[in-house]
C-alpha positions as CSV (number, residue, x, y, z in Angstrom):
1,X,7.5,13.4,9.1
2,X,6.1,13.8,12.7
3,X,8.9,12.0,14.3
4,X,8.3,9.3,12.0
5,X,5.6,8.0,14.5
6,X,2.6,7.8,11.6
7,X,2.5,7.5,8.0
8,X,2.6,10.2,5.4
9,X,-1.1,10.6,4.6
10,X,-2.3,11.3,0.8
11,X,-6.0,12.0,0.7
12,X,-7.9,11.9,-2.4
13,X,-11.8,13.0,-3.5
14,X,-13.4,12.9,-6.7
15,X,-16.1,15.1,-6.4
16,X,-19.1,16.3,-9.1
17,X,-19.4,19.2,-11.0
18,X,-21.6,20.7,-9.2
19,X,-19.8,19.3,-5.3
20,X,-23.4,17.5,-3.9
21,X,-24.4,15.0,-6.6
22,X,-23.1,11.5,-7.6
23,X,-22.8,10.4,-11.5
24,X,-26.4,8.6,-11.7
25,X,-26.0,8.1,-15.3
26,X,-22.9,6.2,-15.3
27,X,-19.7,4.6,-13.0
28,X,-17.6,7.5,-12.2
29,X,-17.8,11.0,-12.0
30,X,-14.2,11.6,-13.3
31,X,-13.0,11.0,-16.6
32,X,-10.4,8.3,-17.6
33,X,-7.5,10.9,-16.7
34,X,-8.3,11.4,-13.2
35,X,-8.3,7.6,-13.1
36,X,-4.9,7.3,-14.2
37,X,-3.4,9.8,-11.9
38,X,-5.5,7.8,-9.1
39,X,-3.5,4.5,-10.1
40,X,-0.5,6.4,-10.0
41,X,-1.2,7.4,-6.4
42,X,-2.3,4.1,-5.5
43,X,1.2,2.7,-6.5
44,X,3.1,5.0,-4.5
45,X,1.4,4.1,-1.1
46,X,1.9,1.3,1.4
47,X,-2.1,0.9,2.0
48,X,-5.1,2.5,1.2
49,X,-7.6,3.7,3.8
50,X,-11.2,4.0,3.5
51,X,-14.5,3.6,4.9
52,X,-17.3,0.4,4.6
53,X,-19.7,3.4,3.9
54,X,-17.7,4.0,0.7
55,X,-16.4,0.3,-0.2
56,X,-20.4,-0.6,0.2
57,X,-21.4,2.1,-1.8
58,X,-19.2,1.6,-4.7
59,X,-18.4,-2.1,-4.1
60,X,-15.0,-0.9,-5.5
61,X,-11.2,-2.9,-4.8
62,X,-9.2,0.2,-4.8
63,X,-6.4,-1.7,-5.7
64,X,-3.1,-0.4,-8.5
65,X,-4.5,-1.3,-12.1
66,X,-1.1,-0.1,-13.7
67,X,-0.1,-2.6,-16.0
68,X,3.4,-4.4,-14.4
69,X,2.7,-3.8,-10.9
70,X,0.6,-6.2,-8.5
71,X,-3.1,-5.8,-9.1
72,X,-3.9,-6.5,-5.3
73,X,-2.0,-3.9,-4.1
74,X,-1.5,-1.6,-1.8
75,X,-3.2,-3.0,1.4
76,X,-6.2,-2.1,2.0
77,X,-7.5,-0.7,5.5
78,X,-11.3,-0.6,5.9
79,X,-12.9,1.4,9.0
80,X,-16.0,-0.4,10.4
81,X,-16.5,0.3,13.3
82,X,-20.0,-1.0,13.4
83,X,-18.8,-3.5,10.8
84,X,-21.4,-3.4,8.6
85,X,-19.0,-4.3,5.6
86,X,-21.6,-5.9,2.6
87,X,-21.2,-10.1,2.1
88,X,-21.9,-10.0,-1.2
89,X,-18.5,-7.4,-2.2
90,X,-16.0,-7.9,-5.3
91,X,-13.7,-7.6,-2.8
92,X,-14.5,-10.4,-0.5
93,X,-13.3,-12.7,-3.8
94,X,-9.4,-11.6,-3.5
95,X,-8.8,-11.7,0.2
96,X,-6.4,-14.1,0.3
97,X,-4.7,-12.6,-2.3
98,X,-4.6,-8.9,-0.5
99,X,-3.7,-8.0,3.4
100,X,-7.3,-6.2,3.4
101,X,-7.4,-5.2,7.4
102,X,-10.9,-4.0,9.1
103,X,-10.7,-1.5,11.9
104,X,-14.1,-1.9,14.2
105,X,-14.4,-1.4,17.9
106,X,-13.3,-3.6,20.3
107,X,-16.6,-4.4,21.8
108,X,-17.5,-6.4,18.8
109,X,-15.1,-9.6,19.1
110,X,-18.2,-12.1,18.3
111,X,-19.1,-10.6,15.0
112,X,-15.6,-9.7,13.8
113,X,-14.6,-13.8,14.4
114,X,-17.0,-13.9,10.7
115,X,-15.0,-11.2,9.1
116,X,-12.1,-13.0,10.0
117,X,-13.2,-15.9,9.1
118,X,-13.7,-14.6,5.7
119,X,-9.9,-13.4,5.4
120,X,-10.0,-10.1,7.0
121,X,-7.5,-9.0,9.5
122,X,-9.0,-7.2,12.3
123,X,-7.7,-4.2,13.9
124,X,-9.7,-2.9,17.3
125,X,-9.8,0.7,18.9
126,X,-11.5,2.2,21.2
127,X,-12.8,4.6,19.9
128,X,-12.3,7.3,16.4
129,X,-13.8,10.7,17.8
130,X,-11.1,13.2,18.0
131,X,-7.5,13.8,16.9
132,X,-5.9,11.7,19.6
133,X,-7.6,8.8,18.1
134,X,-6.9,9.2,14.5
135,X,-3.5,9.5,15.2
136,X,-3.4,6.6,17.8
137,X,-5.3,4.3,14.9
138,X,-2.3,6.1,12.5
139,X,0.7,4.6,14.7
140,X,-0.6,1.3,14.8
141,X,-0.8,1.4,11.0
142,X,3.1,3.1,10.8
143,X,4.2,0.4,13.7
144,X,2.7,-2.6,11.2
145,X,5.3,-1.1,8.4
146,X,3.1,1.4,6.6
147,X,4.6,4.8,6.0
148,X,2.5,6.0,3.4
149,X,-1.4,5.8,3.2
150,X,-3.5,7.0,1.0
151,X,-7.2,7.6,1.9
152,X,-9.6,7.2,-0.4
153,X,-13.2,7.6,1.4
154,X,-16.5,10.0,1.2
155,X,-16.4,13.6,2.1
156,X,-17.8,13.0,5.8
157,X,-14.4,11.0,6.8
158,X,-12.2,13.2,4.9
159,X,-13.6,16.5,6.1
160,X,-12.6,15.1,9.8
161,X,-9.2,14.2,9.0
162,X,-8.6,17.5,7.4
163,X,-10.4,19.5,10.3
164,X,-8.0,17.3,12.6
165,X,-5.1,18.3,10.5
166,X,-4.2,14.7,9.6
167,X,-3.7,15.1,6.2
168,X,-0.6,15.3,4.3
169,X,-1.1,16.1,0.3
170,X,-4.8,16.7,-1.2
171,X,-5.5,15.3,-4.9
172,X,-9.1,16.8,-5.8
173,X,-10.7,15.4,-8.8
174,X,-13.4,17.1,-10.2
C-alpha cells in the first residue's frame, strides 16, 4: 500500500437521484440500507475524514452506530482550514469522549487555542492545493497510527482527491 507511507483511503458519497439536489423533504437522501453499509464501513476504518463545510451542513457525528462496537468511533479528522467549524454542533458534546482532530493552517494559532480549548486536537499544514499536500497531510495521519481512513465529505473535496488519485475504494450511494 504505497510503501505503507499513508493510509488506505475509502471514500464514500451519497448522492440524489437526480446528482445536483439535496433531500429538502427529509434527513437523508439514502434509504436505511445505504446507512447500514455506511456503519459497516465506518467500523472497518481507523478515522474518518471530512470537511467543516459538510460536518456544518449536516451537523452530523459520523461515528459507528452498530450495535456492540464503540459509538464514538472511528476518530474523526475535520479539515478547517479557515476553521470555521459551527459552536453550536452535536458533536462538540462528545469530545472528550472521541480523538476528533481539526486540520487548519498554520497561520491561525490564536483562533485554533478556542478549538482546543473545546477538546479538539489541532493538526497545521501549510497548505492543501495539490497532490503533494494531500499526501503530506495523509502521512502525518498514517505516522499518528491510522492506516485506514475513510472520507466522508461533499463532492467538491472528493472530486479533488479522486482527480489527485488519492483514493483507494469508491462506495457511491444513490
Amino acid at each position: 500500500n504505497k510503501k505503507f507511507e499513508i493510509p488506505f483511503i475509502t471514500a464514500k458519497i451519497a448522492v440524489s437521484k437526480d446528482y445536483f439536489s439535496v433531500n429538502k423533504k427529509g434527513k437523508w437522501i439514502t434509504n436505511i440500507f445505504s446507512r447500514k453499509i455506511t456503519h459497516l464501513l465506518r467500523s472497518q476504518h481507523d478515522g474518518i475524514l471530512s470537511t467543516s463545510k459538510s460536518i456544518n451542513y449536516d451537523n452530523a457525528l459520523l461515528n459507528c452506530r452498530i450495535e456492540g462496537l464503540n459509538n464514538y468511533k472511528p476518530d474523526l479528522f475535520i479539515v478547517d482550514l479557515n476553521l470555521k467549524l459551527k459552536k453550536n454542533l452535536v458533536l462538540n458534546k462528545i469530545l472528550k469522549k472521541r480523538k476528533t482532530y481539526l486540520i487548519t493552517h498554520k497561520i491561525n494559532l490564536k483562533k485554533a487555542q478556542i478549538y482546543k480549548k473545546k477538546g479538539y486536537k489541532l493538526i497545521y499544514i501549510n497548505s492543501l492545493v495539490n497532490r503533494n499536500d494531500f499526501k503530506s497531510l495523509y502521512k502525518k495521519i498514517y505516522k499518528m497510527g491510522y492506516s485506514r481512513v475513510l472520507v466522508e465529505s461533499g463532492l467538491t473535496f472528493l472530486n479533488n482527491l479522486i482527480k489527485n488519485r488519492l483514493v483507494d475504494d469508491l462506495y457511491i450511494f444513490k
